[in-house]
PyMOL Python script that loads the backbone (N, CA, C, O; Angstrom):
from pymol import cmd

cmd.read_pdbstr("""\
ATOM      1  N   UNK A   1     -16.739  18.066  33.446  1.00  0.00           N
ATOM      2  CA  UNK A   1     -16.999  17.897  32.031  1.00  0.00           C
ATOM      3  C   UNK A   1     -17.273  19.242  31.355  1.00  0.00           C
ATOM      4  O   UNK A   1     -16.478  19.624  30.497  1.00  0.00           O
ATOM      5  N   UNK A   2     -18.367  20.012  31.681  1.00  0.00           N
ATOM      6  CA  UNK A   2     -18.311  22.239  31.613  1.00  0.00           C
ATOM      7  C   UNK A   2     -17.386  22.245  31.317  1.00  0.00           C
ATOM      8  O   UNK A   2     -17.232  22.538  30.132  1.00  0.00           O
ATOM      9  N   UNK A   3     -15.963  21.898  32.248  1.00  0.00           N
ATOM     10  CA  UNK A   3     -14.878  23.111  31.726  1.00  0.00           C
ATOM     11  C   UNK A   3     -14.023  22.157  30.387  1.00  0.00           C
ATOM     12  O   UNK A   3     -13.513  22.769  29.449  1.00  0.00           O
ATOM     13  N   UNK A   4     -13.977  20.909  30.456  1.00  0.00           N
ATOM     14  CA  UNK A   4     -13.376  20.115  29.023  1.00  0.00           C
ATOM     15  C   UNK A   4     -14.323  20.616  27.869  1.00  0.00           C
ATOM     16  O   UNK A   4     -13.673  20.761  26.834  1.00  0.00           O
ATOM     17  N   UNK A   5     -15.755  20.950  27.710  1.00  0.00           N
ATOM     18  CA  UNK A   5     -16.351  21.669  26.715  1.00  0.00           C
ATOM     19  C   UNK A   5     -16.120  22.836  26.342  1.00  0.00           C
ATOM     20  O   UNK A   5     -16.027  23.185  25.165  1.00  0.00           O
ATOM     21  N   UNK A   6     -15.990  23.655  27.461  1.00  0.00           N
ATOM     22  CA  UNK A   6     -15.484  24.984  27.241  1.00  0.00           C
ATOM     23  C   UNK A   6     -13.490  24.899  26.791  1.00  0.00           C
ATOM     24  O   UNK A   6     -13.065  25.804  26.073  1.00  0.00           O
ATOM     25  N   UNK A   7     -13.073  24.440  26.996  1.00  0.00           N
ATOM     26  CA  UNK A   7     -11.716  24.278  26.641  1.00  0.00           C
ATOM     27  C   UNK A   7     -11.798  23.783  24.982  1.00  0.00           C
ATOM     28  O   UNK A   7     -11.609  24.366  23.914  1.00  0.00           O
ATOM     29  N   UNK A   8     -12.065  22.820  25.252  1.00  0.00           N
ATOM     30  CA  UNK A   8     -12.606  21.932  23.514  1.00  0.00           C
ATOM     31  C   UNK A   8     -12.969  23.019  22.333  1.00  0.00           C
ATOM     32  O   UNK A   8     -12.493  23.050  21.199  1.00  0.00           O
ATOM     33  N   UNK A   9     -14.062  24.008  22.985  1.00  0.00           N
ATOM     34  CA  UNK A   9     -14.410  24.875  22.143  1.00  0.00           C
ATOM     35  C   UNK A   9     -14.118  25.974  21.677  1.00  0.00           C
ATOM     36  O   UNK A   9     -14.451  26.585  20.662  1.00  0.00           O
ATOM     37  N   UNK A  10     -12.935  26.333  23.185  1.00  0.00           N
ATOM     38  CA  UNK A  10     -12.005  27.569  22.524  1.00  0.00           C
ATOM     39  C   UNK A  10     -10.754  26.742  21.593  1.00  0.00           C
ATOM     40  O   UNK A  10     -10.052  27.382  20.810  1.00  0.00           O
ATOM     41  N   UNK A  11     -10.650  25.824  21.716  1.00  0.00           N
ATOM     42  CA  UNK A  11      -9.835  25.232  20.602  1.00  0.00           C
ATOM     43  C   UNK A  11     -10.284  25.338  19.082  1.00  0.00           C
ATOM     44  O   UNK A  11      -9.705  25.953  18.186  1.00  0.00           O
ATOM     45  N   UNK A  12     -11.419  24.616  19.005  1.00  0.00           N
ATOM     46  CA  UNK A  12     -12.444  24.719  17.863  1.00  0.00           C
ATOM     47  C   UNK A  12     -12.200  26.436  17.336  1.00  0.00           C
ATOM     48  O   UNK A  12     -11.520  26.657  16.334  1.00  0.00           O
ATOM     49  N   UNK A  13     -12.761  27.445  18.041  1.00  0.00           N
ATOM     50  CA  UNK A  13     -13.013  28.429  17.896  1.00  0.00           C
ATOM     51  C   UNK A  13     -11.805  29.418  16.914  1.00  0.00           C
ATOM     52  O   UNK A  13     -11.937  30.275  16.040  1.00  0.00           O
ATOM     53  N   UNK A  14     -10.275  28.584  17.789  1.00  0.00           N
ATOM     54  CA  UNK A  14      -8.887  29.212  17.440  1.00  0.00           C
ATOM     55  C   UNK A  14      -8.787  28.631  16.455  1.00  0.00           C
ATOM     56  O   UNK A  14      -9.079  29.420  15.557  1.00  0.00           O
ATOM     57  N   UNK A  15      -8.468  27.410  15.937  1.00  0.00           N
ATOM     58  CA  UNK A  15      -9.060  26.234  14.949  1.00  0.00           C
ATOM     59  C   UNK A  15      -9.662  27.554  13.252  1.00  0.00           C
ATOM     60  O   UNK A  15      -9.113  28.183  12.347  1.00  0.00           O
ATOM     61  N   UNK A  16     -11.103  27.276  13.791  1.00  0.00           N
ATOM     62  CA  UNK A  16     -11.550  27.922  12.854  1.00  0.00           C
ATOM     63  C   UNK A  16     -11.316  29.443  12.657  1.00  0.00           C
ATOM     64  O   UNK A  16     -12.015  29.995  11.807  1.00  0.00           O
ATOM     65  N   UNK A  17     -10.374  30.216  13.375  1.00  0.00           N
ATOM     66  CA  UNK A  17      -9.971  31.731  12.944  1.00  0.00           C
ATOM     67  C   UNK A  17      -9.315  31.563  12.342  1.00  0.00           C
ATOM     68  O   UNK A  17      -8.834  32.571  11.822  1.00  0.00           O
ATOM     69  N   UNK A  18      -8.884  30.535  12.010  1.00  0.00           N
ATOM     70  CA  UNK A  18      -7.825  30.829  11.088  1.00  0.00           C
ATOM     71  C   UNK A  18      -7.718  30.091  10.044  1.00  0.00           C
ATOM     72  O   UNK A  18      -6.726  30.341   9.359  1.00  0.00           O
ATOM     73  N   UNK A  19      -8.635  28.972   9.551  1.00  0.00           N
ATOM     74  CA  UNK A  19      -8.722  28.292   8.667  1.00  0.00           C
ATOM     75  C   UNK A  19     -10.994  28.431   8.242  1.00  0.00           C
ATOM     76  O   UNK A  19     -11.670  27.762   7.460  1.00  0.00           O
ATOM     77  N   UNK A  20     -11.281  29.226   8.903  1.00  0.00           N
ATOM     78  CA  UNK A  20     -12.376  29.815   8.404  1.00  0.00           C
ATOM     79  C   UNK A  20     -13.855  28.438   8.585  1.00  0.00           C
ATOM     80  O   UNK A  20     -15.029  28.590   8.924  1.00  0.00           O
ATOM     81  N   UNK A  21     -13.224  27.422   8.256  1.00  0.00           N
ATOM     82  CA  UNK A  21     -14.176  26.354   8.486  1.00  0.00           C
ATOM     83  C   UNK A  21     -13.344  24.841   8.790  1.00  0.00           C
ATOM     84  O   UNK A  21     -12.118  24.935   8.858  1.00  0.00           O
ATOM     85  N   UNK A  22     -13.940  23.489   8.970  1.00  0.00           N
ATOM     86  CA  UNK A  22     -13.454  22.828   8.852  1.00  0.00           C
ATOM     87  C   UNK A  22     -14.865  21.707   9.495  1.00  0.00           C
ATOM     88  O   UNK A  22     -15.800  22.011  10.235  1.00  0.00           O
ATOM     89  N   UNK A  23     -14.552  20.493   8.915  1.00  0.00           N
ATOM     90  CA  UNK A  23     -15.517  19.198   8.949  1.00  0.00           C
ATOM     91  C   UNK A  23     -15.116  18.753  10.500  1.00  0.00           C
ATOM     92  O   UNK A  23     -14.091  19.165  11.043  1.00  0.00           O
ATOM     93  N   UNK A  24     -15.690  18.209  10.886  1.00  0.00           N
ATOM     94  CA  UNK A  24     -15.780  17.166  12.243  1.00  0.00           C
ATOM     95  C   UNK A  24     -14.345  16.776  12.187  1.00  0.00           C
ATOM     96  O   UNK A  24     -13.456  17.244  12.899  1.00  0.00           O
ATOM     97  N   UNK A  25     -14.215  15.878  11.274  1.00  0.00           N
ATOM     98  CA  UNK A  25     -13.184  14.505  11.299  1.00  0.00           C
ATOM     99  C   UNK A  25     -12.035  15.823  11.335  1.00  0.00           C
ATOM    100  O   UNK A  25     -11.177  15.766  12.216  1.00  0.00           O
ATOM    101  N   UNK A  26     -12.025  16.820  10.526  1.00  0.00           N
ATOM    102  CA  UNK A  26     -10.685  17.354  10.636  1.00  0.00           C
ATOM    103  C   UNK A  26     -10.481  18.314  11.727  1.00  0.00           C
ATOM    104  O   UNK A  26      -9.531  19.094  11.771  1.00  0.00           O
ATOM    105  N   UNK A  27     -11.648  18.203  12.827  1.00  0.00           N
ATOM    106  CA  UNK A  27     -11.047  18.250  14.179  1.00  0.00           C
ATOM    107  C   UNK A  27     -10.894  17.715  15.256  1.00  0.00           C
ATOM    108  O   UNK A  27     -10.461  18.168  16.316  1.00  0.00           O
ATOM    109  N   UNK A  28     -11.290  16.639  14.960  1.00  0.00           N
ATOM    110  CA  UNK A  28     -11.474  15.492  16.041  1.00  0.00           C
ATOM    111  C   UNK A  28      -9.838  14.923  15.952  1.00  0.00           C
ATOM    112  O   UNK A  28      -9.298  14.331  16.886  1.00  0.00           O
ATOM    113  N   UNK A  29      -9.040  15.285  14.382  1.00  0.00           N
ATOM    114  CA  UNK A  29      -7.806  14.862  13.807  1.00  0.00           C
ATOM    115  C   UNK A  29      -6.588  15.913  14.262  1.00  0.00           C
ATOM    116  O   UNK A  29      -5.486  15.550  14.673  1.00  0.00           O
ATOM    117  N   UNK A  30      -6.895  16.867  14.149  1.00  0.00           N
ATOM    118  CA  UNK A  30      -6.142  17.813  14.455  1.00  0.00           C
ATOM    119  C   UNK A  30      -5.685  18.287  15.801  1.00  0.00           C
ATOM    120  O   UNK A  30      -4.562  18.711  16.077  1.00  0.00           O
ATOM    121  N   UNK A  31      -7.219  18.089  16.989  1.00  0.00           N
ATOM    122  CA  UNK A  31      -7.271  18.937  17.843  1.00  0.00           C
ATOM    123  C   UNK A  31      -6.712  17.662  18.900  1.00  0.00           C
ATOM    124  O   UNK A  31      -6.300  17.932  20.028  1.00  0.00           O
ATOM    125  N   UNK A  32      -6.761  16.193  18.352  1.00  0.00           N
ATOM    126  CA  UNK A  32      -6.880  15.258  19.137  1.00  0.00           C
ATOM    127  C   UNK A  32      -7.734  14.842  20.189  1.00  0.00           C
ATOM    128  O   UNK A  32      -7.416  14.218  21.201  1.00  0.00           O
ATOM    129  N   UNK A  33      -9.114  15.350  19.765  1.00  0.00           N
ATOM    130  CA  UNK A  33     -10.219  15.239  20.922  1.00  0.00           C
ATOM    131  C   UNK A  33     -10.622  14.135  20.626  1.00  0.00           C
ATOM    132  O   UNK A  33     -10.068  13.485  19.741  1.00  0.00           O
ATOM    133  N   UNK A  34     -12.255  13.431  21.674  1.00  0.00           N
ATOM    134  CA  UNK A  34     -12.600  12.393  21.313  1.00  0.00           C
ATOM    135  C   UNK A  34     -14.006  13.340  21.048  1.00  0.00           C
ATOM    136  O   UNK A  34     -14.507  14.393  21.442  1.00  0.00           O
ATOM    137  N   UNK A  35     -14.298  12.155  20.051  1.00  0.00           N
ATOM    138  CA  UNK A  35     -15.576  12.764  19.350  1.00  0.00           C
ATOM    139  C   UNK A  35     -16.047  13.457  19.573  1.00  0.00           C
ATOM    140  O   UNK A  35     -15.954  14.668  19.372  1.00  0.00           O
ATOM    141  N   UNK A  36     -17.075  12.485  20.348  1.00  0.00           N
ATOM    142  CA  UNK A  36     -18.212  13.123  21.598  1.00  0.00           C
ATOM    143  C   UNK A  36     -18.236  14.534  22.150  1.00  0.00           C
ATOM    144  O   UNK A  36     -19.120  15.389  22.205  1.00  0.00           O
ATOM    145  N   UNK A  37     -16.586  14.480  22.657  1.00  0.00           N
ATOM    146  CA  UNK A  37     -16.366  15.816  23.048  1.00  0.00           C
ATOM    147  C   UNK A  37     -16.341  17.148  21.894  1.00  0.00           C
ATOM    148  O   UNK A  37     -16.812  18.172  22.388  1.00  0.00           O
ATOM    149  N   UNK A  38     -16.048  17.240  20.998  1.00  0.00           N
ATOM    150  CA  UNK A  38     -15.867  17.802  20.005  1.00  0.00           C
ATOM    151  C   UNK A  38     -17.039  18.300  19.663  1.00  0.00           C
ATOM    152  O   UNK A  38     -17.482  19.424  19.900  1.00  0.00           O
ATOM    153  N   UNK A  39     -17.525  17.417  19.097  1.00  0.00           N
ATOM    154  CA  UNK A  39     -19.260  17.391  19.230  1.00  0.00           C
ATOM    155  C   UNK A  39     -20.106  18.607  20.437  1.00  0.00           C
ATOM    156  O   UNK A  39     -20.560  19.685  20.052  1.00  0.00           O
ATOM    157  N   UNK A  40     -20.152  18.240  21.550  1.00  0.00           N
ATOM    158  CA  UNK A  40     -20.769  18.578  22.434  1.00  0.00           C
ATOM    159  C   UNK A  40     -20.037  19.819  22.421  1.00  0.00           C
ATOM    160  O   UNK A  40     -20.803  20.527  23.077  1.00  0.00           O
ATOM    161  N   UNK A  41     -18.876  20.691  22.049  1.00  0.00           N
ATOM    162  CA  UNK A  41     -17.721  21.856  22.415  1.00  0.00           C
ATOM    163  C   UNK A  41     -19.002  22.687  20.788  1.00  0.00           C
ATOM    164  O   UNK A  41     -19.653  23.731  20.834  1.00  0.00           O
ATOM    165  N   UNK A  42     -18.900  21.782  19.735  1.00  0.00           N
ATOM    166  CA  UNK A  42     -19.597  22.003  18.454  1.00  0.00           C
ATOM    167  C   UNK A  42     -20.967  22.653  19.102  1.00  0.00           C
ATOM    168  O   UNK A  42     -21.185  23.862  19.025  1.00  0.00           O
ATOM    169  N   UNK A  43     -21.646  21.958  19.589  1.00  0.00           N
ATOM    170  CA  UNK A  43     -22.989  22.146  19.790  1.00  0.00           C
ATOM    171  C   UNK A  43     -22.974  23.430  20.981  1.00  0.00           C
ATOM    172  O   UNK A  43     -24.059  23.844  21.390  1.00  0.00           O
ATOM    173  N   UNK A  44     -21.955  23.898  21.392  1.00  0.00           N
ATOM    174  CA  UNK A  44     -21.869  24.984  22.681  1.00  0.00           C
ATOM    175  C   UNK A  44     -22.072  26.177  21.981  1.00  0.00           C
ATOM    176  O   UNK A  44     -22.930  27.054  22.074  1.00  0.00           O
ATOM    177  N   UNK A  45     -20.666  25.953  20.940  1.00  0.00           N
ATOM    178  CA  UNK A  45     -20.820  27.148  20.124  1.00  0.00           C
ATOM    179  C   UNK A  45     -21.722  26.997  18.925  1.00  0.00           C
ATOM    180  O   UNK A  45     -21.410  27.828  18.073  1.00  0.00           O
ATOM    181  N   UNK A  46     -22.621  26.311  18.595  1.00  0.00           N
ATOM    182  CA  UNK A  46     -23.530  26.429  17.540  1.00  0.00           C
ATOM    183  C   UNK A  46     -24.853  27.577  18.293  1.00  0.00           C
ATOM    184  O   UNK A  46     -25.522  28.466  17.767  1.00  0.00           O
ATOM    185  N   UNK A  47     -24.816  27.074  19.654  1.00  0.00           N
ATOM    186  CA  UNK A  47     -26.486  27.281  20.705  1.00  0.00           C
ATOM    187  C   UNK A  47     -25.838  28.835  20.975  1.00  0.00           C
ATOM    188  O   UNK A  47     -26.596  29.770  21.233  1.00  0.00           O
ATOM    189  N   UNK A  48     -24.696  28.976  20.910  1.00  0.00           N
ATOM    190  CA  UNK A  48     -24.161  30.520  21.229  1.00  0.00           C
ATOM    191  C   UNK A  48     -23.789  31.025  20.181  1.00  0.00           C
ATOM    192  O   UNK A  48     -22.736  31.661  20.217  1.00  0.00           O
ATOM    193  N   UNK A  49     -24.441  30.924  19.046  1.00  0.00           N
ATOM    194  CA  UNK A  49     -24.414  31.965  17.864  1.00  0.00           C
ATOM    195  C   UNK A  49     -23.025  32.289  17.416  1.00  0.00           C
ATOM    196  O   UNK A  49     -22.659  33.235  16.719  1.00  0.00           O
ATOM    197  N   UNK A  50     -22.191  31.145  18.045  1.00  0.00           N
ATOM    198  CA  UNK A  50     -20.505  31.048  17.175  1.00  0.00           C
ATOM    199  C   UNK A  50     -19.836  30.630  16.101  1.00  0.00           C
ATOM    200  O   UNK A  50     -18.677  30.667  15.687  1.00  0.00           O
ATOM    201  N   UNK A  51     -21.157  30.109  15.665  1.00  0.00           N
ATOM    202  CA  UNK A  51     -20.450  28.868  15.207  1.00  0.00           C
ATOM    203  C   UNK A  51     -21.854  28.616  13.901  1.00  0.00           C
ATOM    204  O   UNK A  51     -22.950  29.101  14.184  1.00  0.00           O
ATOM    205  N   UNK A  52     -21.728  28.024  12.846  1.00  0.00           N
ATOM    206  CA  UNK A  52     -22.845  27.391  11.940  1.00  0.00           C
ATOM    207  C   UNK A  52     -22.608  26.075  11.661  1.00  0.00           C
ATOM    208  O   UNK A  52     -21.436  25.728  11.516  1.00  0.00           O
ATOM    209  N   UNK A  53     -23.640  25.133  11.540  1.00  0.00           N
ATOM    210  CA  UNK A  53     -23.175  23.820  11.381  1.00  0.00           C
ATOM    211  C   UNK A  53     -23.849  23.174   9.969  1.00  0.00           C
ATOM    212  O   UNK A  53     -25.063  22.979   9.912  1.00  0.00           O
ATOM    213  N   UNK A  54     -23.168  22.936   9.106  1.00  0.00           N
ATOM    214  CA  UNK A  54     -24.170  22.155   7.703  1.00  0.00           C
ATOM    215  C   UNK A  54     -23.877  20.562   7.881  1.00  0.00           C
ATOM    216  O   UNK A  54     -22.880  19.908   8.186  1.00  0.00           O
ATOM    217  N   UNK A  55     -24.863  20.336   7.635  1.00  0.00           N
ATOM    218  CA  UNK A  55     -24.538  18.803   7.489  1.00  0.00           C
ATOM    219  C   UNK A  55     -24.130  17.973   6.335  1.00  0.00           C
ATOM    220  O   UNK A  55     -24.642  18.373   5.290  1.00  0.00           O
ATOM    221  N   UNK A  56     -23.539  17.175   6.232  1.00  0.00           N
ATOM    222  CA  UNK A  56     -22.956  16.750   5.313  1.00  0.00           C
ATOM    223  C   UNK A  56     -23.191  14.996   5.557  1.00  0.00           C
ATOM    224  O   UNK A  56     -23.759  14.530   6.544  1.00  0.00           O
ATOM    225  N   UNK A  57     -22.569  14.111   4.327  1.00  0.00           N
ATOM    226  CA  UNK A  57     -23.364  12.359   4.599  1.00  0.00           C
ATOM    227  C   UNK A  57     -22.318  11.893   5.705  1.00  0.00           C
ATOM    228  O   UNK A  57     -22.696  10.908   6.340  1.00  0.00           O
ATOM    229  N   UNK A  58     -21.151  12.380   6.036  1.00  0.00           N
ATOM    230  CA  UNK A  58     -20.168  12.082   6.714  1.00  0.00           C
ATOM    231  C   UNK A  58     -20.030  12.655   8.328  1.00  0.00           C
ATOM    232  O   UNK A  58     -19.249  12.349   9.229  1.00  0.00           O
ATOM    233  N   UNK A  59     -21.370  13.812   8.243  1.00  0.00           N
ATOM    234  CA  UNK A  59     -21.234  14.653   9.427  1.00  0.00           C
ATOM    235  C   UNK A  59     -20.942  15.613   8.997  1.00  0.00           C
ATOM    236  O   UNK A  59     -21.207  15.827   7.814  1.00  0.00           O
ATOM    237  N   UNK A  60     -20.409  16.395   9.623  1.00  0.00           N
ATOM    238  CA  UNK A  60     -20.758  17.946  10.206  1.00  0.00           C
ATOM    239  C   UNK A  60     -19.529  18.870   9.367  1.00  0.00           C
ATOM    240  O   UNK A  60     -18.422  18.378   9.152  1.00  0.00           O
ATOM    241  N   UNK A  61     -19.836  20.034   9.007  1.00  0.00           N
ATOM    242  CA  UNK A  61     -18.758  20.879   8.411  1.00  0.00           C
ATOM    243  C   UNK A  61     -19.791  22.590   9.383  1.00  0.00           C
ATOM    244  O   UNK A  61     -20.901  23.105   9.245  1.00  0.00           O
ATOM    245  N   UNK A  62     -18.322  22.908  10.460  1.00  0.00           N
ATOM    246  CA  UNK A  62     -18.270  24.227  11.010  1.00  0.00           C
ATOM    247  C   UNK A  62     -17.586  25.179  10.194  1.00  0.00           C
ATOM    248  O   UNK A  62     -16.634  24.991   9.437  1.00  0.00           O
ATOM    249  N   UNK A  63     -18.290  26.366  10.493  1.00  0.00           N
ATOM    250  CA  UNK A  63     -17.895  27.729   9.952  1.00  0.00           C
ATOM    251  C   UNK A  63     -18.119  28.865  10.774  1.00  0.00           C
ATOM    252  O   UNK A  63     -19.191  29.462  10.882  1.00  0.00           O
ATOM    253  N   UNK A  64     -16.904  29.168  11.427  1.00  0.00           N
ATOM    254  CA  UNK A  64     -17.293  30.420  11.754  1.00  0.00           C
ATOM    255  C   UNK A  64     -17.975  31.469  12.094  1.00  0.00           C
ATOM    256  O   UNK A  64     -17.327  32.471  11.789  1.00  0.00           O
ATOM    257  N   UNK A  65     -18.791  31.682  12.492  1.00  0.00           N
ATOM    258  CA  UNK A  65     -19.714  33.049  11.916  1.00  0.00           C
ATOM    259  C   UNK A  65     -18.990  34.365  12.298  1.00  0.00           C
ATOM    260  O   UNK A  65     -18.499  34.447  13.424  1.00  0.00           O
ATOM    261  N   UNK A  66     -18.874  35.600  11.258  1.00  0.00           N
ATOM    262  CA  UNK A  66     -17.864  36.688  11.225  1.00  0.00           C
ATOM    263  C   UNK A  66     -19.119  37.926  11.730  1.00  0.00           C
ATOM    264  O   UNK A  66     -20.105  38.214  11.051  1.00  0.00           O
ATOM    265  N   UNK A  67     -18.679  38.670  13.402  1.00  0.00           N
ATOM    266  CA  UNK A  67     -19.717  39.517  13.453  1.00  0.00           C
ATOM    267  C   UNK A  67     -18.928  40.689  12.848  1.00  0.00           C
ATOM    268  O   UNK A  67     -19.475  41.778  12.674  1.00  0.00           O
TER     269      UNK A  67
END
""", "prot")
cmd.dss("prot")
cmd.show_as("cartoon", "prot")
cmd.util.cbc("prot")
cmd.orient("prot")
């Protein structure tokens, strides 16, 4: 399950270089993951300073963080 998070999240990661941010649903849509996983790939790179998470009534909108 480690390495499907870590995979998940370099997706996420490529994902957001190039479109700068994006909500849950429009990667759970895009990337074809299942939630959960997405989520948990979300929360890897949030705890590793990759990532910012705002919340929103629908869930979650990621951004990037640019060092």
């Amino acid at each position: 399950m480690i390495m499907e998070i870590g995979v998940v999240a370099g997706e996420i990661w490529n994902y957001l270089d190039d479109k700068k941010s994006a909500t849950e649903d429009e990667l759970i849509k895009t990337l074809k993951r299942p939630r959960e996983l997405v989520l948990m790939s979300l929360g890897w790179l949030a705890r590793e300073g990759h990532v910012t998470l705002r919340t929103l009534e629908s869930g979650y909108v990621a951004t990037l963080n640019q060092k």
